[in-house]
N, C-alpha and C positions, 0 to 999 in steps of 0.2 A: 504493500500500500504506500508505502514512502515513496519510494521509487517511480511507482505509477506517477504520483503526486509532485515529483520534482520535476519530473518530463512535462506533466500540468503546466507547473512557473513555467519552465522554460518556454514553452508554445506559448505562454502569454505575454513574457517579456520579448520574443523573436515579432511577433504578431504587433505589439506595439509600435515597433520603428517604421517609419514612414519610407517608402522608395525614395524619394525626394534629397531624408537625410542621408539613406544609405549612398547613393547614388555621390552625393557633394562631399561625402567621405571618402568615398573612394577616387574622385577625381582632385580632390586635393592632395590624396598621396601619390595617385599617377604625375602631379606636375611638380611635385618634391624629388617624388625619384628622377625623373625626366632631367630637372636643375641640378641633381647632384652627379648624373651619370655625365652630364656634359663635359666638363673637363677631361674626363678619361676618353670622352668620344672624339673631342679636338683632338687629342694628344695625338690619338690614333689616324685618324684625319690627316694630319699636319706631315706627319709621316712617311705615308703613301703618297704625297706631293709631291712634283717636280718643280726644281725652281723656279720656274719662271709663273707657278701657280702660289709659290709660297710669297713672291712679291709683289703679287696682281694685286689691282687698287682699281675700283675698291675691296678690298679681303673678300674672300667668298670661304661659306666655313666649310660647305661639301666641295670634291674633288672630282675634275672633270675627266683627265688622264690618269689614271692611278700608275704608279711603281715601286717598286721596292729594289731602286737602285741606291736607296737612303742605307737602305740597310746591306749593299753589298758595298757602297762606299767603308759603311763600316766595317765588315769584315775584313775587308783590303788593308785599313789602316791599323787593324789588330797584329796583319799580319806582317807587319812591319815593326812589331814590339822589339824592345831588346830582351824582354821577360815575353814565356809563352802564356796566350791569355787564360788558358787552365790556373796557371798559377793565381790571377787577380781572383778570379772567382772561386778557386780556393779557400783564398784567405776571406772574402767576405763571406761565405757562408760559413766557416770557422770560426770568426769573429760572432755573426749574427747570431749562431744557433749556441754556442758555448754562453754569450753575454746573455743573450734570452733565457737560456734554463737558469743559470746562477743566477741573475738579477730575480727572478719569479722567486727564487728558493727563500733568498736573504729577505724580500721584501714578503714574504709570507710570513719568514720565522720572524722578523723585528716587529710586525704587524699583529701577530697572534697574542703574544703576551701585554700588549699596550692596550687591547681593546676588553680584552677578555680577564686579565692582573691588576691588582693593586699592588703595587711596590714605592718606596719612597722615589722622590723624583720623575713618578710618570707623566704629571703635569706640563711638567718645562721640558722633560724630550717632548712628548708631544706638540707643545709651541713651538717650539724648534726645527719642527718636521713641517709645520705650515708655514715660518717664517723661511726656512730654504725656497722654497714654493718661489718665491718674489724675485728669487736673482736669475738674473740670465747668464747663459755661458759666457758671453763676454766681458764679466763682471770678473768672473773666477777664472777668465784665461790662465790670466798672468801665474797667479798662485799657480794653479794646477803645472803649468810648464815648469816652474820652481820646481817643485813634491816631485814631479814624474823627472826633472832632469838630477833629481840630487839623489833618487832610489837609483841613477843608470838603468832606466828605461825608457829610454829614447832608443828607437830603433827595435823596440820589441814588441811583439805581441800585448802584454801588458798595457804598456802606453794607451790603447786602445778601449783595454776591458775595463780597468780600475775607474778612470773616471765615472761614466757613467754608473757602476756598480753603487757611487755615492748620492745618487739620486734620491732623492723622496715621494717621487710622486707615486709609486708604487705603494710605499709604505703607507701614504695617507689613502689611497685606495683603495688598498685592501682593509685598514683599520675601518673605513668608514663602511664595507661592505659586511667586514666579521660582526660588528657590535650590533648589527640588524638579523643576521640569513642566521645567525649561531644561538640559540637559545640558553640562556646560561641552565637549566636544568637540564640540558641536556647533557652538556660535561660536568655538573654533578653525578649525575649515573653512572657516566662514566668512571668517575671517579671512586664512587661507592663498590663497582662492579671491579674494581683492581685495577682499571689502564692508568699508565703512567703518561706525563706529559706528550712525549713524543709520539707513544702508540692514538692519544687523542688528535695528535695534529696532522700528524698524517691518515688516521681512520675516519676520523670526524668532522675536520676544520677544514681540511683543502677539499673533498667531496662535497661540503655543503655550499662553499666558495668556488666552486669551480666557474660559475659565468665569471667571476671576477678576475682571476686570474689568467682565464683567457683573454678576457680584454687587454688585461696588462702586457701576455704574451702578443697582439695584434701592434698597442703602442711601441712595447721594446723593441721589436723585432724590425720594426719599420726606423726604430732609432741608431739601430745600430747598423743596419743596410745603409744608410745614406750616408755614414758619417766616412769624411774621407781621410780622418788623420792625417791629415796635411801640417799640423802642428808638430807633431811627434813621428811621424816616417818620413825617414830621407832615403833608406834604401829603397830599391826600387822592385823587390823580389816580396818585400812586405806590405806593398802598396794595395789598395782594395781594389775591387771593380769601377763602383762611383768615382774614384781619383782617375783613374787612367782613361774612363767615357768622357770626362768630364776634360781633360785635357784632350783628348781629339777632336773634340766636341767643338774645341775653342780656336776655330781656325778661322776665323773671319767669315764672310757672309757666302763663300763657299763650301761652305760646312753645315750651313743652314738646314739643309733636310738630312745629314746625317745628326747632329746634334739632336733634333725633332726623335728619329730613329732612336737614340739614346734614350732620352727621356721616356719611351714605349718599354725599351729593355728592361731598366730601372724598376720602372712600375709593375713587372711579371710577380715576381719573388713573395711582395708583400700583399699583392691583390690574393697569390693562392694562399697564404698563410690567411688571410682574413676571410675568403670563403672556408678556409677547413673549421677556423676557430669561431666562428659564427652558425653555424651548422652545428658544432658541438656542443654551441652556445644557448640554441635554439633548441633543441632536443632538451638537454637537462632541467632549463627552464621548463619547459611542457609537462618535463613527468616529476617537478618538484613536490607537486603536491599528492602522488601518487605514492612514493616511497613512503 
């Protein structure tokens, strides 16, 4: 009888909404997505141009002759590396996929006992962790190239990862996700039941946060893809992919649709990581209230 009874509400609350709203709901989100796909549609657009369509005036955003001579310009000019391009790419997926697990890991474990503990001084790290929030890199260049040139790591892998491993925004992230999705009687029971801190945060705390930490894996992952450590790498064997596009890229206005080309490459890596992690995202969310 419940059951019959809830299917009752339901038909009544569906039965309620007008065509009219549904309708101006849904074509509001069709011209939201439409607005935000566009930039990744130019990208791609821009691309398949030939130059003399990349300079036409006035601009036209569709393309008359398509080619993808953009992207054998680029190939050519890789192929004239003094480093082979496996190497770049390499290292940026080395970098990216190493700095994304560690940074999730650290900002989960500094995150869990801040939101979830009472200990002297949780106040003021916590301020701490939202007053970082306000500085920009270029504020902490300076420092940073100090710390990273007096550890001698300039010219290493390091140089690359440590930085951002200092971030906060992860941290306040996740804290502001845990003190909600984590119910404090829950790790009570846990705790009554025998689990010790660790067996809680990885059983209990990272599963129930899991939309969140994907998020933060779709942020990191796309911060650590773009960054060219151009501060910190002189060698050229340690160099990323983003550094070395980005320099071929930069040949004056002959370069114009391979540069274009670039910018398409760039954007692969992070576009698939953010459909895997949204997908994952979507699902867990769906059956949160099921488990």
């Amino acid at each position: 009888m419940r059951k019959l009874q809830y299917f009752k509400d339901r038909k009544k609350v569906r039965l309620s909404r007008s065509f009219g709203g549904t309708f101006a709901i849904f074509m509001f989100l069709v011209i939201i997505g439409v607005f935000m796909a566009l930039p990744i549609v130019y990208s791609i657009v821009q691309s398949i141009k030939p130059l003399e369509e990349i300079f036409a005036y006035p601009p036209k955003f569709f393309v008359k002759n398509p080619t993808f001579d953009n992207y054998v310009q680029v190939y050519q000019l890789c192929q004239n590396l003094w480093v082979p391009l496996s190497r770049y790419v390499f290292n940026s997926l080395f970098i990216s996929v190493l700095g994304t697990v560690v940074y999730v890991f650290i900002a989960s474990m500094a995150a869990f006992p801040l939101s979830k503990h009472n200990f002297p001084g949780k106040v003021i790290i916590s301020l701490v962790i939202v007053w970082a929030l306000l500085f920009r890199p270029e504020v902490t260049g300076v420092a940073q190239y100090i710390i990273i040139s007096k550890l001698n790591m300039i010219n290493t892998y390091w140089s690359m990862l440590l930085p951002p491993l200092a971030g906060t925004f992860g941290v306040f992230l996740m804290m502001q996700f845990m003190e909600t999705a984590i119910p404090d009687s829950l790790l009570e029971a846990a705790r009554i039941d025998g689990a010790k801190e660790y067996r809680i945060f990885f059983s209990i705390a990272m599963p129930a946060v899991k939309p969140a930490w994907l998020t933060l894996v779709i942020f990191t992952f796309q911060s650590f893809w773009n960054a060219t450590g151009v501060s910190y790498i002189y060698d050229e064997s340690l160099k990323t992919l983003p550094s070395v596009l980005t320099n071929i890229s930069s040949g004056g206005l002959a370069r114009s649709g391979a540069s274009s080309a670039v910018a398409v490459i760039l954007l692969i890596p992070p576009i698939i990581i953010f459909i895997i992690s949204q997908s994952s995202m979507t699902e867990t969310m769906a059956h949160t209230g099921l488990k």
